[in-house]
N, C-alpha and C positions, 0 to 999 in steps of 0.2 A: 496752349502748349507752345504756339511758337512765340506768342508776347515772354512768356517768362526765357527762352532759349536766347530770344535777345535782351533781355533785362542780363542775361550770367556772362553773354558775349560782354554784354559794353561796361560789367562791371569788372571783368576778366584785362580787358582794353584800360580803364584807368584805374581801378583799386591793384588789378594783379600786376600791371606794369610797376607802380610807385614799390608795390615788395619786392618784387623785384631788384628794381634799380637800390631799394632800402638792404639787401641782402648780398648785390657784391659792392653796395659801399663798404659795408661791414667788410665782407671778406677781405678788401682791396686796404681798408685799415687796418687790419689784423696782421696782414703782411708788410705792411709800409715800418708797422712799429717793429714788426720782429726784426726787419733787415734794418732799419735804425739800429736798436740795439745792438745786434751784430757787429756792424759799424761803426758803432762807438766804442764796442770792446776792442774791436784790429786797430783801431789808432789809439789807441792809447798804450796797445802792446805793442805797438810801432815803435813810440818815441821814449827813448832811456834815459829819460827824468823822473819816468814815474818808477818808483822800486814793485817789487814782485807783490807786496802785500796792499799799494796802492791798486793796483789791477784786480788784485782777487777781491777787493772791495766794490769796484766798479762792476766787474763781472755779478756778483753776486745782485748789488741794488739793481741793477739793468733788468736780470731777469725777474726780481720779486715786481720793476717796475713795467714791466711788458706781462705778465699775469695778472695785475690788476686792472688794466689798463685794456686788456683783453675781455676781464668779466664785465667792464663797466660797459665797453662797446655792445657787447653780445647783450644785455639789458635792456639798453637803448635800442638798440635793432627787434628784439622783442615786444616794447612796449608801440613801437611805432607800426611793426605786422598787425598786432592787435587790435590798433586803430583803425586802421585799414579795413579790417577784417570787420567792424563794427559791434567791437566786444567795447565799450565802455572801462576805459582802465582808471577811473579813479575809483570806486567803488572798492575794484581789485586792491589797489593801492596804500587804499584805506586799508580793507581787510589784511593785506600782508603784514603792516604794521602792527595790529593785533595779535596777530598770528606769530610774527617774532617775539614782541614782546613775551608770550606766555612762553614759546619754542624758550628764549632766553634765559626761562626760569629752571626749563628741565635739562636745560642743553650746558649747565655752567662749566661744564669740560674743556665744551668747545672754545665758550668765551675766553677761559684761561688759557685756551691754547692761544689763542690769536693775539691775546693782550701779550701773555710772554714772547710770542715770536717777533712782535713789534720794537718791545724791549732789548730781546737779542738784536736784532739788528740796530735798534737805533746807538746801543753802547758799543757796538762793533767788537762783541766778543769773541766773532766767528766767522769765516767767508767759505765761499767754494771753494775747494783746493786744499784747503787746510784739515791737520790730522788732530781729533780731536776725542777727546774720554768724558762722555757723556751718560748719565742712566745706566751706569755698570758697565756701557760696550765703547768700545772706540773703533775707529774710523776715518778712513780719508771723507770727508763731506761731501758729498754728489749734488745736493740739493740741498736749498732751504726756500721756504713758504711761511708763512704767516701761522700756520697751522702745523705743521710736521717738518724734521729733519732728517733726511736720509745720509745714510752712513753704511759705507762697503767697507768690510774689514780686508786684513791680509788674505784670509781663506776665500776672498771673494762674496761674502756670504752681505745679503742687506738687508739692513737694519734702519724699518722706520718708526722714529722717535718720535711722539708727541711733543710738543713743546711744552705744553704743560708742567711735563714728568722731567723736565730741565732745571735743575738747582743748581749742579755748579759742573760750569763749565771747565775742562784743562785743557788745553790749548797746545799743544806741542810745536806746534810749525809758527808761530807768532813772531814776524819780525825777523827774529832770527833762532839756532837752535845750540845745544850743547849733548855731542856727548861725553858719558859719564864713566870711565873703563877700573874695575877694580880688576888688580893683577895680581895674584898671588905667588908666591914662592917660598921656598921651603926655606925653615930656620936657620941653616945652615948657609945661608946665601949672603953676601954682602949686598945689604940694603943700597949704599951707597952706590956700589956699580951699577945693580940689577938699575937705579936711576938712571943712570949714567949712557945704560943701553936704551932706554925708553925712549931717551932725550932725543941718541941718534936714531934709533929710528922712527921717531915724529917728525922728524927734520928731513931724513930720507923722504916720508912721504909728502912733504911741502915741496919735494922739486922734483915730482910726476905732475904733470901737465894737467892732466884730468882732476887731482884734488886740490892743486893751488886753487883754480878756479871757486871751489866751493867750499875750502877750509879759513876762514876770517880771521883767526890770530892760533897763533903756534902753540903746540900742545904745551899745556899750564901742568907741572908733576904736584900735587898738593904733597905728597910722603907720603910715612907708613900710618895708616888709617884704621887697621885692626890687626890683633892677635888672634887668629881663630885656631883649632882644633893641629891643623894640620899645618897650616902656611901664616904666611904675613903678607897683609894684603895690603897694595899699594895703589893710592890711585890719583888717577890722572884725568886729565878731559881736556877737550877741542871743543870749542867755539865757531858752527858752522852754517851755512847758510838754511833756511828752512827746508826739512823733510831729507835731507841729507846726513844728515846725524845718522843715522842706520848702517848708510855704504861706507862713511870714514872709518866709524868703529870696525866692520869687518874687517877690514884691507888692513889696519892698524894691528888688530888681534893675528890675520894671519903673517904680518909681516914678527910682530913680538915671538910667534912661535918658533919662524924661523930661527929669529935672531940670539935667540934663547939656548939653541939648537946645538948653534954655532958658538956660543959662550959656554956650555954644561952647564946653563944655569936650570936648577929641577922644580919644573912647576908639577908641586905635589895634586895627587889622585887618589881617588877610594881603587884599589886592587884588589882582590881576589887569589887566595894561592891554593891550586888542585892537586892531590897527591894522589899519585896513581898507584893501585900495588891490591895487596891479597890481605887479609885478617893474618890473626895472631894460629898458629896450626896448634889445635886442643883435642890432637886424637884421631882418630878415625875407629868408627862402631863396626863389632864386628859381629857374625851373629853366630854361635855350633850351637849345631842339630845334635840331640843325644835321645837313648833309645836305639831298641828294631825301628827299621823303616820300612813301610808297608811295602810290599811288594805290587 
C-alpha cells in the first residue's frame, strides 16, 4: 500500500506537473492570441487609411483566425495530457481518422457548411458589421464561422444561418449604400416644381452638419417614374455611406413633408368618408285593441 501511494506521489510530481505546466501554456496562448487579435483590430481602427469595409474585413478574418487557432491549441494540449496520462495516442489517431471518414459520409451537411463558409470568406462577400439578406432573413451580421452565420434583425430577433443554406448573398452595406425615395403627388401637381422642391430640400439637408458627414454625392432626381392609380410618383435617391441609407431617407422624407406643407403641394392618400345621421323614416307601427276587454 504504501509502495504504490508513492509510485502516484512521484508520478503526480512529474507526469501531473508536465499537465500542468501543458494546460496554462494552453490557457496562457489562448489569451495571448485573443488580446493580439484585439490588438490588431484597435490599430487598424486607429489609422485613417484603412476605409470602414477594410476593418470589417480585418475584424471579421482575426476572429475566424483566433477560432481556429483556438481549437487547434486545445487539441494539441489534449493529445499531450493523454500522453502523459499513458493512454497511447496513436492507435487513437488512427481510429479517429476512420471514425471521420465514415462521420463524413453521414455528416455531408456539415461538410458543405464548412466548404461554403470558406468560400464566403475567401470571396469577401460578407464581413461583421454588414446588413445583409440571406435564406429569406436579413440582418446586421454578428458572427461568422466556418460553419454558421448569425444575423440580428431590426426586431432584435437572431437568426442562425447555416452556411450551407447560403446561395446568394445581398449585401446592403458593401462599400458604400444608396437610398432609393419614390415620392408621390397628385395629378394636379406641377411635376416640374414638386422637382424643383426636392432639389432644395436635398440640398438643405447637405448643409446639416450631421448628414454631410455621411451623404457622398447630392441627391440624384431621376423624374416622373410612374403613373399609378392615384399619384405620379417621382423618384429620387442619395448615394451614402454604408448602413446609413435608413437615417438619410427618413430625415429626407420628413423634411419633403414639411416642405410640401408649406407649397400645398397634395401628396395623395386612401381616405375614408363617415356619414353620420338616422335611416330613411318608413312609418311608425301602431297596434288597436278591438273587442270587450276582459275585465
Amino acid at each position: 500500500m504504501q509502495g504504490s501511494i508513492t509510485r502516484l506521489i512521484q508520478w503526480f510530481i512529474v507526469n501531473g506537473l508536465r499537465i500542468g505546466v501543458v494546460l496554462i501554456l494552453t490557457y496562457l496562448l489562448i489569451r495571448v492570441l485573443r488580446s493580439m487579435s484585439s490588438r490588431m483590430v484597435s490599430r487598424i481602427a486607429e489609422k485613417g487609411k484603412f476605409t470602414e469595409e477594410q476593418r470589417k474585413r480585418v475584424d471579421t478574418l482575426s476572429r475566424i483566425v483566433e477560432q481556429t487557432l483556438t481549437v487547434l491549441a486545445l487539441v494539441l494540449a489534449g493529445i499531450i495530457v493523454l500522453g502523459q496520462v499513458g493512454i497511447n495516442v496513436g492507435p487513437i489517431l488512427a481510429g479517429a481518422g476512420v471514425l471521420g471518414l465514415a462521420v463524413g459520409f453521414g455528416a455531408q451537411s456539415l461538410v458543405k457548411d464548412v466548404i461554403t463558409g470558406f468560400f464566403i470568406l475567401l470571396d469577401n462577400r460578407m464581413n461583421v458589421g454588414d446588413v445583409v439578406q440571406i435564406a429569406g432573413v436579413s440582418g446586421l451580421v454578428e458572427s461568422i464561422n466556418l460553419r454558421m452565420t448569425v444575423l440580428r434583425d431590426l426586431e432584435g430577433k437572431v437568426h442562425y444561418i447555416p452556411n450551407g443554406e447560403i446561395s446568394v448573398v445581398s449585401n446592403l452595406t458593401k462599400e458604400w449604400a444608396r437610398c432609393v425615395l419614390d415620392i408621390g403627388v397628385a395629378y394636379k401637381e406641377d411635376t416640374d416644381h414638386v422637382c424643383e422642391v426636392l432639389k432644395r430640400v436635398g440640398d438643405e439637408l447637405l448643409e446639416v452638419p450631421e448628414f454631410r458627414e455621411v451623404i457622398l454625392e447630392p441627391l440624384e432626381i431621376l423624374g416622373v417614374d410612374a403613373f399609378g392609380d392615384s399619384q405620379v410618383t417621382i423618384k429620387a435617391m442619395f448615394k451614402t455611406r454604408p448602413i446609413k441609407q435608413w437615417m438619410v431617407a427618413r430625415e429626407f422624407r420628413r423634411r419633403v413633408k414639411k416642405a410640401f406643407d408649406a407649397e400645398g403641394i397634395e401628396i395623395p392618400f386612401p381616405h375614408l368618408t363617415v356619414y353620420m345621421g338616422e335611416g330613411e323614416n318608413r312609418g311608425r307601427l301602431v297596434v288597436e285593441q278591438s273587442g270587450p276587454t276582459a275585465s
